[in-house]
PDB file of N, H, CA, C and O in Angstrom:
ATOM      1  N   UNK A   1     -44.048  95.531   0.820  1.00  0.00           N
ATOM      2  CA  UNK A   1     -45.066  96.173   1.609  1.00  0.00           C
ATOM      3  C   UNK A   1     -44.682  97.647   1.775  1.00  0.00           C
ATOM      4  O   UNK A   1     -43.609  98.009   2.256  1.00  0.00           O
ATOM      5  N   UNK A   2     -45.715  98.526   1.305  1.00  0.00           N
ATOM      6  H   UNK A   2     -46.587  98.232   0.913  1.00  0.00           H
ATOM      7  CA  UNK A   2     -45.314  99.887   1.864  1.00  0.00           C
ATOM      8  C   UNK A   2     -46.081 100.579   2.475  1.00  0.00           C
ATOM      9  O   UNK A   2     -47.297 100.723   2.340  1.00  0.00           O
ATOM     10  N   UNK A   3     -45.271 101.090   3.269  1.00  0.00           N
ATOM     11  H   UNK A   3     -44.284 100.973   3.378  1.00  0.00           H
ATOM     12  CA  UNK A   3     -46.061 101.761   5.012  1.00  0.00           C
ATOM     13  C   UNK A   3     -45.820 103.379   4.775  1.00  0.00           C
ATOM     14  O   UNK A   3     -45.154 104.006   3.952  1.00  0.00           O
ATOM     15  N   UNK A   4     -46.607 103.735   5.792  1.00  0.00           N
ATOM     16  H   UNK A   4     -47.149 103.225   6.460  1.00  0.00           H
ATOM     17  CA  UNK A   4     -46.939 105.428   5.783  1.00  0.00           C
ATOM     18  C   UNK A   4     -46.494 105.811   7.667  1.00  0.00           C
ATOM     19  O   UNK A   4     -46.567 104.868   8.455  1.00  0.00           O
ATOM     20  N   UNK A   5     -46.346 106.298   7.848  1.00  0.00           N
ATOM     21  H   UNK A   5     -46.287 107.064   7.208  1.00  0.00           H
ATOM     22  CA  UNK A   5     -45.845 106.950   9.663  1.00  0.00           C
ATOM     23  C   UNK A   5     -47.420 107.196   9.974  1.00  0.00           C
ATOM     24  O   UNK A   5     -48.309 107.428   9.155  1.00  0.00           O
ATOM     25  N   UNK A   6     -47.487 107.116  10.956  1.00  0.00           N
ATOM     26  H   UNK A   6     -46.765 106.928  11.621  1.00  0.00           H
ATOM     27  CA  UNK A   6     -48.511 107.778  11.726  1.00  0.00           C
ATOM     28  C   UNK A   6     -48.615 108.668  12.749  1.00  0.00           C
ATOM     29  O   UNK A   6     -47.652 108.371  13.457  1.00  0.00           O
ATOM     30  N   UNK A   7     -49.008 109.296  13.109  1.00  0.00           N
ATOM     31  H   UNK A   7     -49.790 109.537  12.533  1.00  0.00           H
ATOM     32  CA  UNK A   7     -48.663 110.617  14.330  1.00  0.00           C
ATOM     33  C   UNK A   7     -48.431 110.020  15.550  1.00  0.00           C
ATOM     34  O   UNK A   7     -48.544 108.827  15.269  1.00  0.00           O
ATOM     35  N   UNK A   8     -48.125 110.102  16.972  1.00  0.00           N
ATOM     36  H   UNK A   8     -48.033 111.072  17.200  1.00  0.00           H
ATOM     37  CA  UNK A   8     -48.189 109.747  17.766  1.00  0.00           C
ATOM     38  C   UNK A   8     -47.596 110.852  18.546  1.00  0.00           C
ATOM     39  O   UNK A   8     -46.401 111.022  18.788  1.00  0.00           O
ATOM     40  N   UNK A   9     -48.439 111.462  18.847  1.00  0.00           N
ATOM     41  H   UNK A   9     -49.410 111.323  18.651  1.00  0.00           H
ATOM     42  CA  UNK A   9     -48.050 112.956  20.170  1.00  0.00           C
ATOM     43  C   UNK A   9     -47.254 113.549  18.918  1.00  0.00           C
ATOM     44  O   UNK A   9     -47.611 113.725  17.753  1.00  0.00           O
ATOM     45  N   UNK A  10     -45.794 113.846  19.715  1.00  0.00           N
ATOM     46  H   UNK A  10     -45.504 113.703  20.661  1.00  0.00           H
ATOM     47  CA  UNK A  10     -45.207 114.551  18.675  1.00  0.00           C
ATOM     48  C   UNK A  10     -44.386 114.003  17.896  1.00  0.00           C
ATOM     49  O   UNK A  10     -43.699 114.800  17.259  1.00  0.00           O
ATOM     50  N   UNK A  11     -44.162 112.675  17.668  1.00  0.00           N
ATOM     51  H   UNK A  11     -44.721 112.028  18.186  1.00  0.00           H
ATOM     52  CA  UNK A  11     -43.440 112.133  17.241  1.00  0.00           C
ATOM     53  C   UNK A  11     -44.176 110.953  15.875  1.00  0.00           C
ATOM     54  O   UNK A  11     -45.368 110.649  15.834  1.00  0.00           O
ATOM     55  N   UNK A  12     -43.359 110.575  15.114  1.00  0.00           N
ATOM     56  H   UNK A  12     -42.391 110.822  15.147  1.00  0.00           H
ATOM     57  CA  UNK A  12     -43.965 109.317  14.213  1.00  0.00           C
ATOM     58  C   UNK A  12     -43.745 107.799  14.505  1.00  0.00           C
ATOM     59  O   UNK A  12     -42.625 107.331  14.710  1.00  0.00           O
ATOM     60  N   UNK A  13     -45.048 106.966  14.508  1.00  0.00           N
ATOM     61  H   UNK A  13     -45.958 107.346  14.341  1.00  0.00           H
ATOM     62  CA  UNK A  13     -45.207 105.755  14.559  1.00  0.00           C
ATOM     63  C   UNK A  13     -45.213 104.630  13.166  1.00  0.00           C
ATOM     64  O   UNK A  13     -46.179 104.608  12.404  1.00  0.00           O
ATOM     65  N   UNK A  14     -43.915 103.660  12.955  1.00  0.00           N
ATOM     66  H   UNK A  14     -43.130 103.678  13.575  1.00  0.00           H
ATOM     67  CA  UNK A  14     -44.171 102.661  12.399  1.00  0.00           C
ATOM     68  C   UNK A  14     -45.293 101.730  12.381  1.00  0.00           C
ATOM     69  O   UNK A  14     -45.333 101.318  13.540  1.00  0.00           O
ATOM     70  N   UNK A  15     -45.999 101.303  11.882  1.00  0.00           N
ATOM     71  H   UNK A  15     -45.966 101.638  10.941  1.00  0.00           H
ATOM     72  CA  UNK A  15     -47.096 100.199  12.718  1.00  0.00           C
ATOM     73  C   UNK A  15     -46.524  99.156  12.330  1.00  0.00           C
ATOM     74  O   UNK A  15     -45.790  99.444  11.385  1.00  0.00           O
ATOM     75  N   UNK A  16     -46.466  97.604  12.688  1.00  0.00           N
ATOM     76  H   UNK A  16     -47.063  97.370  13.456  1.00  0.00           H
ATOM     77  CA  UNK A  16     -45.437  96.721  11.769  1.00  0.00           C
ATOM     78  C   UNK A  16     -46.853  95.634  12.039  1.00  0.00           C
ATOM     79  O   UNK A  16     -47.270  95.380  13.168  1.00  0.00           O
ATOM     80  N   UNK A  17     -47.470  95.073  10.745  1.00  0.00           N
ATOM     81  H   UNK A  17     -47.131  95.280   9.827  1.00  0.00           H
ATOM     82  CA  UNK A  17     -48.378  93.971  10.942  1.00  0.00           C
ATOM     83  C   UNK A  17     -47.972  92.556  12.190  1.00  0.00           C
ATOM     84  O   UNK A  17     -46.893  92.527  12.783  1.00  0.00           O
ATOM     85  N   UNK A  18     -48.672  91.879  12.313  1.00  0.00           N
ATOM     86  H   UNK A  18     -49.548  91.903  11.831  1.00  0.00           H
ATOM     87  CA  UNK A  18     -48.136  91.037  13.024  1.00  0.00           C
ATOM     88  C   UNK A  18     -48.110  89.704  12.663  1.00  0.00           C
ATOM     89  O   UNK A  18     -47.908  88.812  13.486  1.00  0.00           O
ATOM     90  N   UNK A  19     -48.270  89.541  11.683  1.00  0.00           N
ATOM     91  H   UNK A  19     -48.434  90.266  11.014  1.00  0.00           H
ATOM     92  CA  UNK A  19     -47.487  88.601  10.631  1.00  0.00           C
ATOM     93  C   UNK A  19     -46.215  88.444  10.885  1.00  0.00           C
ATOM     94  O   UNK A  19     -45.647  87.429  11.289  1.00  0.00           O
ATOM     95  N   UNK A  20     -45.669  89.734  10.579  1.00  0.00           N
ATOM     96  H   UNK A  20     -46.131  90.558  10.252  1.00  0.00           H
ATOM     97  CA  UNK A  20     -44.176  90.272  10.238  1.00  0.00           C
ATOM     98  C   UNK A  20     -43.764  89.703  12.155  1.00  0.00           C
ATOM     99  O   UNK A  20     -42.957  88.886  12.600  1.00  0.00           O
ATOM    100  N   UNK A  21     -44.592  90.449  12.700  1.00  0.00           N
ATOM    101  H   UNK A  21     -45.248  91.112  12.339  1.00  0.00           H
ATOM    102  CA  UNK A  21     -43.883  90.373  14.079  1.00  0.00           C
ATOM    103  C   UNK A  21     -43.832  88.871  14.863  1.00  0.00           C
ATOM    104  O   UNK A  21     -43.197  88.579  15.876  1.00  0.00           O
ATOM    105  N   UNK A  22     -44.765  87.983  14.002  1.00  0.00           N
ATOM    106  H   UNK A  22     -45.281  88.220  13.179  1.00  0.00           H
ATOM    107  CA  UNK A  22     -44.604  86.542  14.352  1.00  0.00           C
ATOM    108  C   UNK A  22     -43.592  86.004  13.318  1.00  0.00           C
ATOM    109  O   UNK A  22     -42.836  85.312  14.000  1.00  0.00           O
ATOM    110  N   UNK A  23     -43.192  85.955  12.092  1.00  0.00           N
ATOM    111  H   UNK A  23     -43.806  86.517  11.538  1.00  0.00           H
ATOM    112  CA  UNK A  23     -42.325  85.904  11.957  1.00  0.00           C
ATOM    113  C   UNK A  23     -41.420  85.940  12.484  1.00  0.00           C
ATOM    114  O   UNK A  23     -41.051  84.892  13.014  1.00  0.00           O
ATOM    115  N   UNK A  24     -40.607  87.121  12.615  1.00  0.00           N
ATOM    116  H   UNK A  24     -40.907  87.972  12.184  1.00  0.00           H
ATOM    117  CA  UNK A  24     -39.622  87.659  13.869  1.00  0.00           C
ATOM    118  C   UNK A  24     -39.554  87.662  15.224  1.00  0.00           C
ATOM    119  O   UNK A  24     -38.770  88.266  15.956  1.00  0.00           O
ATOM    120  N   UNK A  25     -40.572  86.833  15.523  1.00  0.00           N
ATOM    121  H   UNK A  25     -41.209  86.343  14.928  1.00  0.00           H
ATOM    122  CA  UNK A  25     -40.979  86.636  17.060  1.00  0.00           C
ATOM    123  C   UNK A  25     -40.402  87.476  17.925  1.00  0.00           C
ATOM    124  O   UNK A  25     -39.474  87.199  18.686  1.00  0.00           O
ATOM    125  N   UNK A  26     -41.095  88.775  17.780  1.00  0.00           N
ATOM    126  H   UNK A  26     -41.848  89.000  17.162  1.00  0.00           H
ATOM    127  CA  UNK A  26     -41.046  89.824  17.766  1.00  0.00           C
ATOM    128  C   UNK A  26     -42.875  89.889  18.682  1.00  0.00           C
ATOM    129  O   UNK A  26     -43.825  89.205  18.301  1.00  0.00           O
ATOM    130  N   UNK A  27     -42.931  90.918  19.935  1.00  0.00           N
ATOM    131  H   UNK A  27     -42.159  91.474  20.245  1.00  0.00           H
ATOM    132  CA  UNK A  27     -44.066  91.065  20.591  1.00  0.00           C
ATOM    133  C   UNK A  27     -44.015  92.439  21.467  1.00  0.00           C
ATOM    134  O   UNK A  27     -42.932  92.681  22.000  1.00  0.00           O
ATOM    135  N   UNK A  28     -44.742  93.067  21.603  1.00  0.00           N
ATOM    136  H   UNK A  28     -45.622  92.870  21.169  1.00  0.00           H
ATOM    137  CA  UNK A  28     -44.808  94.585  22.216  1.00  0.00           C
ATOM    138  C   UNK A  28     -43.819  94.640  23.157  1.00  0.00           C
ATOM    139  O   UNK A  28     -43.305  95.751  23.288  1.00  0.00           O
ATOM    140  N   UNK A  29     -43.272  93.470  24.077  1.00  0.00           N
ATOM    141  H   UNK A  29     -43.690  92.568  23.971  1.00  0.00           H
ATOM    142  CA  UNK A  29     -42.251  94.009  25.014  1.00  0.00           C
ATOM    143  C   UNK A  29     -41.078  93.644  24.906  1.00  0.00           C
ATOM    144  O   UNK A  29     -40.237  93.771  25.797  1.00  0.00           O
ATOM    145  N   UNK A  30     -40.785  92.888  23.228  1.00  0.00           N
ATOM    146  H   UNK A  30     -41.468  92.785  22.505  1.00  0.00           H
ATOM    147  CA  UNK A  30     -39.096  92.919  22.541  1.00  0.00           C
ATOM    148  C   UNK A  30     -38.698  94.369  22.621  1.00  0.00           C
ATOM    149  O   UNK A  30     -39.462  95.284  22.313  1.00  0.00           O
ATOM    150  N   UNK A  31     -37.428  94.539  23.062  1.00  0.00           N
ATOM    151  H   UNK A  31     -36.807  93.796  23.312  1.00  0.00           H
ATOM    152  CA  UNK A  31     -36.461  95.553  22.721  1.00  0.00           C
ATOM    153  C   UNK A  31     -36.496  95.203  21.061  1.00  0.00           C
ATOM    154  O   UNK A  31     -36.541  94.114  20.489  1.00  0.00           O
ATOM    155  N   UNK A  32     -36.446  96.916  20.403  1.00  0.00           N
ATOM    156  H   UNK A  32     -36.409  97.800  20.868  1.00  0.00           H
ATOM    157  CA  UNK A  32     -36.126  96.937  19.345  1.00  0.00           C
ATOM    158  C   UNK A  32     -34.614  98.032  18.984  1.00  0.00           C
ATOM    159  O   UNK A  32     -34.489  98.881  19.867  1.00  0.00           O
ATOM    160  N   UNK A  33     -34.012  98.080  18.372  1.00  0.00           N
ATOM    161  H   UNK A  33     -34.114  97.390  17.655  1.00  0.00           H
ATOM    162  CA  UNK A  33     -32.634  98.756  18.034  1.00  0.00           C
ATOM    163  C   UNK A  33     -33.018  99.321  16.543  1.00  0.00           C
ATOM    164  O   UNK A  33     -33.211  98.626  15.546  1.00  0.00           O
ATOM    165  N   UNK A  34     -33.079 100.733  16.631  1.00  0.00           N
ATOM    166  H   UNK A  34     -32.922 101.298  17.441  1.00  0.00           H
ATOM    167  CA  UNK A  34     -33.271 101.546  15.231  1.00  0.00           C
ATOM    168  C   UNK A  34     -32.293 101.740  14.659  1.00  0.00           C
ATOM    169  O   UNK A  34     -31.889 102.804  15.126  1.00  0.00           O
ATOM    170  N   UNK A  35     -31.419 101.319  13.723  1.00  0.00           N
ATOM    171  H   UNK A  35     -31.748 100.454  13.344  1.00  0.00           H
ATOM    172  CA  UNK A  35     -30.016 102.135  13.110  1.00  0.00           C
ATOM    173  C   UNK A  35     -30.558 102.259  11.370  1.00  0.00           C
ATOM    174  O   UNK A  35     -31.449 101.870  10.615  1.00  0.00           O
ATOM    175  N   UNK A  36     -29.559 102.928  11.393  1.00  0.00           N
ATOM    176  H   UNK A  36     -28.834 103.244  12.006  1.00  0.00           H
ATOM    177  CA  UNK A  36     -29.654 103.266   9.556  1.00  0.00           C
ATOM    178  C   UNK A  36     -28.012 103.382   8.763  1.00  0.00           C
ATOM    179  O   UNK A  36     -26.977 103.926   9.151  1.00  0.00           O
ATOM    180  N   UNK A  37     -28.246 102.823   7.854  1.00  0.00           N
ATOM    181  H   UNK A  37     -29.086 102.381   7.539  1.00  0.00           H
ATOM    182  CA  UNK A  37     -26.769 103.038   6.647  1.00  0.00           C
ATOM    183  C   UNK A  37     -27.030 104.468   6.033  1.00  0.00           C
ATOM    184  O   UNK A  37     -26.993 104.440   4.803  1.00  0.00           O
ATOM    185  N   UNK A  38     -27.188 105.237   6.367  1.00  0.00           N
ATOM    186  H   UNK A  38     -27.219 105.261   7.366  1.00  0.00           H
ATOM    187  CA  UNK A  38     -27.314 106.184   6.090  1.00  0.00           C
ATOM    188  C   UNK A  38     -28.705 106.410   4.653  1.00  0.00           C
ATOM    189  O   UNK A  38     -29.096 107.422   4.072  1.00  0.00           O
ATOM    190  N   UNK A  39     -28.922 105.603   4.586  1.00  0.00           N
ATOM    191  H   UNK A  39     -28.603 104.781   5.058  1.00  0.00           H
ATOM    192  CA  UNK A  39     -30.129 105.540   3.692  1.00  0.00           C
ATOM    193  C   UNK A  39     -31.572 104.786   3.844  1.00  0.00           C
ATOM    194  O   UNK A  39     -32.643 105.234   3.436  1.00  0.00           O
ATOM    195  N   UNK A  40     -31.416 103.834   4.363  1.00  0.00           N
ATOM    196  H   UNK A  40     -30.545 103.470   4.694  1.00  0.00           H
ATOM    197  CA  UNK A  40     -32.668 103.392   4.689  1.00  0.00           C
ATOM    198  C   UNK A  40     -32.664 102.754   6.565  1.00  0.00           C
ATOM    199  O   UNK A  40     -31.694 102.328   7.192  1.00  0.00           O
ATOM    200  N   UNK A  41     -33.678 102.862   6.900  1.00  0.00           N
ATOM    201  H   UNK A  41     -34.466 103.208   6.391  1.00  0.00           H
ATOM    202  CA  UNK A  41     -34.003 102.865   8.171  1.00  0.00           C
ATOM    203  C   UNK A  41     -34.099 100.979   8.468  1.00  0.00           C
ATOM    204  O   UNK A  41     -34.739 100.271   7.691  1.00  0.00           O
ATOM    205  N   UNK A  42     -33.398 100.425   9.627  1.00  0.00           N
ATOM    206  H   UNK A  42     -32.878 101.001  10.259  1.00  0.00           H
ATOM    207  CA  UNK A  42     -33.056  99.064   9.984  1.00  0.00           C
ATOM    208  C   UNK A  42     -33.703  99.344  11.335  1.00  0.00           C
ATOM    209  O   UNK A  42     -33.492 100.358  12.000  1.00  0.00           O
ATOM    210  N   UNK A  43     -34.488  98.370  11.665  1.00  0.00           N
ATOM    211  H   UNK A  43     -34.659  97.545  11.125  1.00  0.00           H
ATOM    212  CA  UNK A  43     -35.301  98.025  12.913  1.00  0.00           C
ATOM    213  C   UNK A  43     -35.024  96.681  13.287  1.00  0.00           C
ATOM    214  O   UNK A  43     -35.757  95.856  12.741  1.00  0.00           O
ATOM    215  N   UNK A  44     -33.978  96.135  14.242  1.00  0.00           N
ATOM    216  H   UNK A  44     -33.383  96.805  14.686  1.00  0.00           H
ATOM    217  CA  UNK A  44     -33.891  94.696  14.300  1.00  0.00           C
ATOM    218  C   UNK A  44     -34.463  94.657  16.001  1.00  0.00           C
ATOM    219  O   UNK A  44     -34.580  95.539  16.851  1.00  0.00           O
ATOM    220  N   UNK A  45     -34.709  93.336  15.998  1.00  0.00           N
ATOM    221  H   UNK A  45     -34.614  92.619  15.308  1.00  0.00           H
ATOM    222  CA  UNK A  45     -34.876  92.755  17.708  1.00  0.00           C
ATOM    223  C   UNK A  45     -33.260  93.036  18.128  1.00  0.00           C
ATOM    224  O   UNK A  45     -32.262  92.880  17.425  1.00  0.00           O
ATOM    225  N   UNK A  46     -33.380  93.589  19.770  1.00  0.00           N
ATOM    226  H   UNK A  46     -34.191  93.716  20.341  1.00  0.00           H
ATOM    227  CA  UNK A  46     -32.233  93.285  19.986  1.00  0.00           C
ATOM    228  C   UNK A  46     -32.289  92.297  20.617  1.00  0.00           C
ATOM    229  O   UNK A  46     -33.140  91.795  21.352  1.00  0.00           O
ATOM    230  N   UNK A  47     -30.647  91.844  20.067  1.00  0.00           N
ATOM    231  H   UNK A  47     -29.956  92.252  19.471  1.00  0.00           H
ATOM    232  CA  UNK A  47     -30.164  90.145  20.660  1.00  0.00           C
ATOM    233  C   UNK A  47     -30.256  90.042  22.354  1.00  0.00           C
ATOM    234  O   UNK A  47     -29.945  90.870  23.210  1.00  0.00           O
ATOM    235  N   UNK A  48     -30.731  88.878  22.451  1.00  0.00           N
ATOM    236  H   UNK A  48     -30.983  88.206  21.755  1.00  0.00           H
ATOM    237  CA  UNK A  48     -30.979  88.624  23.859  1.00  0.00           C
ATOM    238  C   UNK A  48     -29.447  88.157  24.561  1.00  0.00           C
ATOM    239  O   UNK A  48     -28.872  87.222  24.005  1.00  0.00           O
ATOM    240  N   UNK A  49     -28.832  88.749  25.685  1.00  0.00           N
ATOM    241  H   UNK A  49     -29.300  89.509  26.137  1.00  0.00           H
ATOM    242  CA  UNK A  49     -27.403  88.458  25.780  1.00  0.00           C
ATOM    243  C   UNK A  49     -27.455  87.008  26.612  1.00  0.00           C
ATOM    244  O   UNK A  49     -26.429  86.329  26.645  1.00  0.00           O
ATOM    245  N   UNK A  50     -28.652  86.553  27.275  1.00  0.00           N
ATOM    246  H   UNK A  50     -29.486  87.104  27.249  1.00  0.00           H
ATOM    247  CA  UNK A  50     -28.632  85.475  27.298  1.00  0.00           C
ATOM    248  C   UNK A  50     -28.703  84.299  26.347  1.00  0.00           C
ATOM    249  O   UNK A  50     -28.157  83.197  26.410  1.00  0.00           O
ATOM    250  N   UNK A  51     -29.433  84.767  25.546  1.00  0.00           N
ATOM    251  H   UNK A  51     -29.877  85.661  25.495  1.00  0.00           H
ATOM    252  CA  UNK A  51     -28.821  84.428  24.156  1.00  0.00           C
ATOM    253  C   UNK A  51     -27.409  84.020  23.367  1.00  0.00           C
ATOM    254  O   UNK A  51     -26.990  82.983  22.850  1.00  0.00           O
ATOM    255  N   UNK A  52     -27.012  85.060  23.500  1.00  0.00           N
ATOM    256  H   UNK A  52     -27.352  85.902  23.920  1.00  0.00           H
ATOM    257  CA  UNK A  52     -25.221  85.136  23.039  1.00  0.00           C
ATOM    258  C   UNK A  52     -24.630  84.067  24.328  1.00  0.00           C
ATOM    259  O   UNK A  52     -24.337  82.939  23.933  1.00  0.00           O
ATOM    260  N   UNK A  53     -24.439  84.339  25.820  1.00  0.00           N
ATOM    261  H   UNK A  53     -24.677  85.256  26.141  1.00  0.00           H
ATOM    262  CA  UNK A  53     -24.113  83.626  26.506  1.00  0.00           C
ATOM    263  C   UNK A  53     -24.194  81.673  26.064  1.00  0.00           C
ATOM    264  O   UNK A  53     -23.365  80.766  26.134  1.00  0.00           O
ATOM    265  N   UNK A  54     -25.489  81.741  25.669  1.00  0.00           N
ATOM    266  H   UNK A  54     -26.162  82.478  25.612  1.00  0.00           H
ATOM    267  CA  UNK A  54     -25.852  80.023  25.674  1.00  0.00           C
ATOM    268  C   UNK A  54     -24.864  79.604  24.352  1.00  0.00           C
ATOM    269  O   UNK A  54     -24.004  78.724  24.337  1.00  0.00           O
ATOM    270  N   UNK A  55     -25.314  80.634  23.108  1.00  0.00           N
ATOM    271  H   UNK A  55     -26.013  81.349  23.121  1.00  0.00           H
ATOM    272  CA  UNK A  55     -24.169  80.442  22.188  1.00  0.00           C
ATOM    273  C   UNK A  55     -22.542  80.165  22.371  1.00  0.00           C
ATOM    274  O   UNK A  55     -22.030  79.181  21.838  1.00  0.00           O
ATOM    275  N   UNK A  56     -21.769  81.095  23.158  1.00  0.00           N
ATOM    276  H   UNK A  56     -22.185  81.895  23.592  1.00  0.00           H
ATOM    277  CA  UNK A  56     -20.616  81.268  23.145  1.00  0.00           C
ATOM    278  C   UNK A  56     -20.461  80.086  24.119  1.00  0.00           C
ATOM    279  O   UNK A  56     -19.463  79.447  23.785  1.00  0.00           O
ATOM    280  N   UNK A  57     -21.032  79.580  25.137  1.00  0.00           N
ATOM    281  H   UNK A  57     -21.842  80.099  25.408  1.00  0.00           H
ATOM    282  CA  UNK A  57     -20.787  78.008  26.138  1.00  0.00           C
ATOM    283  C   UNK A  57     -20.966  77.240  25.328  1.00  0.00           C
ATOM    284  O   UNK A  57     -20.361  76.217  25.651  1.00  0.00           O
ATOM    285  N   UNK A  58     -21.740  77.051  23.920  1.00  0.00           N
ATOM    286  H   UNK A  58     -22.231  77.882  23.658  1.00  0.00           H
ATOM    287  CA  UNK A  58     -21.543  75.854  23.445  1.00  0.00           C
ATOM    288  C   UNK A  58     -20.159  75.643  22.095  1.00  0.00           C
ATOM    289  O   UNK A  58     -19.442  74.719  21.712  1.00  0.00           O
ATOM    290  N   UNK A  59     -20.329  76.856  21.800  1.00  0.00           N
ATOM    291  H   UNK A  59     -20.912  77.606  22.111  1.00  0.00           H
ATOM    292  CA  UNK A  59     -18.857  77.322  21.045  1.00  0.00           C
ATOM    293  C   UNK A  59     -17.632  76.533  21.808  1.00  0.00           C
ATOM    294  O   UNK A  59     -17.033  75.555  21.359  1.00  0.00           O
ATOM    295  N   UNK A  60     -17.413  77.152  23.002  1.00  0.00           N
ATOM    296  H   UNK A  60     -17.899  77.945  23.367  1.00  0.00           H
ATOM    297  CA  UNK A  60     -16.323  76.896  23.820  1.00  0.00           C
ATOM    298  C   UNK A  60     -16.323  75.517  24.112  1.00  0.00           C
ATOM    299  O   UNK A  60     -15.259  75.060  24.530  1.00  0.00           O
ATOM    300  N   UNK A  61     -17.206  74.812  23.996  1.00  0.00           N
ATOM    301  H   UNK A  61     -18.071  75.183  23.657  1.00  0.00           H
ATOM    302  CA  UNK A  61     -17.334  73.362  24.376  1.00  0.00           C
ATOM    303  C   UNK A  61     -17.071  72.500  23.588  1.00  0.00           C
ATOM    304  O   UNK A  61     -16.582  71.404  23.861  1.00  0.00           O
ATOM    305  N   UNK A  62     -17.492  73.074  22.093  1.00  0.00           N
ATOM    306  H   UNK A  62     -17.889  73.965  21.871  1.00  0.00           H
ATOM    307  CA  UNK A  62     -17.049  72.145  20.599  1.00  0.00           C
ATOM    308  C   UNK A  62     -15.886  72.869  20.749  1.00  0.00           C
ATOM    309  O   UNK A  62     -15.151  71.882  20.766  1.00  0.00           O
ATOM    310  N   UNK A  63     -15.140  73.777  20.870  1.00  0.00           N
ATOM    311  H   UNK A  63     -15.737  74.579  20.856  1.00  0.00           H
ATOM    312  CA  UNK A  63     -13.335  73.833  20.729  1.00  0.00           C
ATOM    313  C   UNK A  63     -12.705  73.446  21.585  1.00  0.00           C
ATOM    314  O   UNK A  63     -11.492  73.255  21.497  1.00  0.00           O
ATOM    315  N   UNK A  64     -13.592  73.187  22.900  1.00  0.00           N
ATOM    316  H   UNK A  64     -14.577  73.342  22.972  1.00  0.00           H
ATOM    317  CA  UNK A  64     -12.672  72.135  23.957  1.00  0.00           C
ATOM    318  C   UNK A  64     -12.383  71.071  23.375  1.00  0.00           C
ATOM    319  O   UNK A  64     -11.250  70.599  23.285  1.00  0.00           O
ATOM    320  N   UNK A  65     -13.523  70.550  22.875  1.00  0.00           N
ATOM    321  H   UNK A  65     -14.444  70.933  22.949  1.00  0.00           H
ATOM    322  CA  UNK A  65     -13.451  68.955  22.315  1.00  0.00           C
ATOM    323  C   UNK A  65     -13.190  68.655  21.132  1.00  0.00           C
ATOM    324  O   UNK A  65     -12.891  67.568  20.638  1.00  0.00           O
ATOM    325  N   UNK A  66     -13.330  69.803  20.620  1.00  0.00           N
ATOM    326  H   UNK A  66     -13.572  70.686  21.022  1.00  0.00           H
ATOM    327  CA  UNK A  66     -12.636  69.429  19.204  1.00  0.00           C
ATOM    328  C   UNK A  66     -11.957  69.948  18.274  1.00  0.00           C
ATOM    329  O   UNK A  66     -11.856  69.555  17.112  1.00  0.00           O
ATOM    330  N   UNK A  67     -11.366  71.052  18.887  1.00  0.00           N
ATOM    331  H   UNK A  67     -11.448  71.370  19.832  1.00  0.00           H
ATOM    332  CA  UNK A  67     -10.188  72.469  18.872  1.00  0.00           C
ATOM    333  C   UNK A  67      -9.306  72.365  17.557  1.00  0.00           C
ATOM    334  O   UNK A  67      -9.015  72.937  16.506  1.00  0.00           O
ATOM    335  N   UNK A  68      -8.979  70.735  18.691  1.00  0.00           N
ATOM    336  H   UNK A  68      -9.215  70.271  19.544  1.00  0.00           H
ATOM    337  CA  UNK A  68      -7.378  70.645  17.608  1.00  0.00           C
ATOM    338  C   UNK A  68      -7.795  70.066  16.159  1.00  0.00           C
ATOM    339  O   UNK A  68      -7.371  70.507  15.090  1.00  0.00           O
ATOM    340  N   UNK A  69      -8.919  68.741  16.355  1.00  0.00           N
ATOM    341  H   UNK A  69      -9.264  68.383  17.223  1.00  0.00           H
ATOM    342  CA  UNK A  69      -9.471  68.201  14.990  1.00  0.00           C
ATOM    343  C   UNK A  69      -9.389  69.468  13.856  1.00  0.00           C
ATOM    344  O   UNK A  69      -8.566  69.605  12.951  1.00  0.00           O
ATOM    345  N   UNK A  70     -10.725  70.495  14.285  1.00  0.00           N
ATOM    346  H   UNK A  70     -11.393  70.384  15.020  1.00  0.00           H
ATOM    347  CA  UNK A  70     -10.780  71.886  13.943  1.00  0.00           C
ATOM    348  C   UNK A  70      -9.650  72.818  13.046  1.00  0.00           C
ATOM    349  O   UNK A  70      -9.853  73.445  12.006  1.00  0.00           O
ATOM    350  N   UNK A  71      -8.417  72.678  13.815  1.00  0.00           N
ATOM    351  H   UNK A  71      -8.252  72.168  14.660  1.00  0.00           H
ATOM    352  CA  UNK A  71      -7.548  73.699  13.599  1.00  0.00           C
ATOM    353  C   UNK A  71      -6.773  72.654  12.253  1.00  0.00           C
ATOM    354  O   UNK A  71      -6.239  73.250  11.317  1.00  0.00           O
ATOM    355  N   UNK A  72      -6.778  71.297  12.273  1.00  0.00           N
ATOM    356  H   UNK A  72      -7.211  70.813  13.033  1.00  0.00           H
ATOM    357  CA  UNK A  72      -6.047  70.786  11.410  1.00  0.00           C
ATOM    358  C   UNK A  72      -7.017  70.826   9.977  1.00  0.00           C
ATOM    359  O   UNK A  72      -6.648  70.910   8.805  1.00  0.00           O
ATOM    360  N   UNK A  73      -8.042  70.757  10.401  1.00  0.00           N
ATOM    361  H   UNK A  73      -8.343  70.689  11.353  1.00  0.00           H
ATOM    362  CA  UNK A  73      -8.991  70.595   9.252  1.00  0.00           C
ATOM    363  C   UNK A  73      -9.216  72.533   8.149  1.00  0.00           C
ATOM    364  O   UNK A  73      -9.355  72.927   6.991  1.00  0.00           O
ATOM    365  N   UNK A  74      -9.142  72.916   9.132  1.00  0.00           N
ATOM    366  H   UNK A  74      -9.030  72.596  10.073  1.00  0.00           H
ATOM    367  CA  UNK A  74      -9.245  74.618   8.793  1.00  0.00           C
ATOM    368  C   UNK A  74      -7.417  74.890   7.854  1.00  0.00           C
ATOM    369  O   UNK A  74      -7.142  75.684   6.954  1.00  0.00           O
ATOM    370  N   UNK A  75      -6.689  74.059   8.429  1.00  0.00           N
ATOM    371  H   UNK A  75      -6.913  73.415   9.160  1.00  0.00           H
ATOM    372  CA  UNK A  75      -5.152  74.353   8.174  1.00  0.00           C
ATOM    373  C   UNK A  75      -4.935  73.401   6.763  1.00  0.00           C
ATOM    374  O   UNK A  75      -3.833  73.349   6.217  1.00  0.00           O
TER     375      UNK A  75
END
C-alpha cells in the first residue's frame, strides 16, 4: 500500500485505513510510538503496561512451578 502525507495545520498527517487499524486493534485513542532505523519510519501501538504486568505474573508463576523442570530441560 502506498500513502501520500496530508497537511494538517503545520504539520503532516499519515491517514492509516481502518482495516489496517482493526487488524492492529488499533482505534483513535491507542497511544501510538513513532521511531525510525534511520531509514524508514515505524509506527507501533504502544504496549499496554498492564499488559506486560499480566504477562510477567504469569511468567513468574510457570517458573515458580516449574523453574527447576525448566532449567534441567534448557541444561
Amino acid at each position: 500500500m502506498i500513502k501520500k502525507l496530508v497537511s494538517h495545520g503545520n504539520s503532516a498527517a499519515l491517514i492509516i485505513d481502518r482495516p489496517i487499524m482493526d487488524l492492529l486493534n488499533v482505534d483513535m485513542s491507542t497511544p501510538l510510538e513513532i521511531t525510525t532505523d534511520g531509514r524508514n519510519l515505524i509506527v507501533s501501538p504502544v504496549k499496554s503496561s498492564s499488559r506486560e504486568k499480566k504477562i510477567k505474573a504469569a511468567l513468574d508463576k510457570v517458573n515458580k512451578k516449574h523453574g527447576k523442570t525448566l532449567r534441567k530441560l534448557a541444561g
